[in-house]
C-alpha positions, 0 to 999 in steps of 0.5 A: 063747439069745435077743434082743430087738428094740424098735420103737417100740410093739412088741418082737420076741423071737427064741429059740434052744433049747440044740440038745439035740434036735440041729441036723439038724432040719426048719427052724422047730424050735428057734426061736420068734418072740416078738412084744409088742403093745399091739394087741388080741390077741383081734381079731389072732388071730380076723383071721389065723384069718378069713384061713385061718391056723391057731392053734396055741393060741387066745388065752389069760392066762398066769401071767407077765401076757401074753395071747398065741397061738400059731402056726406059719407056713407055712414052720414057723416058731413065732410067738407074739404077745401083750401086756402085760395090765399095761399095758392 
């Protein structure tokens, strides 16, 4: 389950899983954040990692077209931030 939020070059993704692994759970589990940017994903990462943030995986291609990361953030919550390498 999920939804999409456009705003003007950017598109915020929020996904929910199935609540297979139950809804007692610790906040950020079962929910991710999607964020698609034409900014470069390279720079955005190696900033949030010169900030003291910690990546959960460095940028990288994916199959579908994206070059993303991940991370979680402090209060738990799963972000992902990538773009289109289509439309580069």
């Amino acid at each position: 389950m999920g939804v999409s939020l456009r705003a003007g070059g950017v598109t915020f993704m929020i996904g929910q899983d199935d609540w297979k692994k139950g809804r007692d759970r610790k906040k950020g589990e079962g929910f991710r954040l999607y964020c698609t940017t034409a900014q470069d994903v390279d720079s955005l990462a190696e900033r949030i990692e010169a900030r003291g943030g910690r990546l959960d995986y460095e940028p990288r291609d994916q199959p579908w077209g994206m070059r993303d990361f991940a991370l979680t953030d402090p209060d738990g919550f799963k972000i992902t931030i990538g773009v289109d390498t289509a439309k580069l």
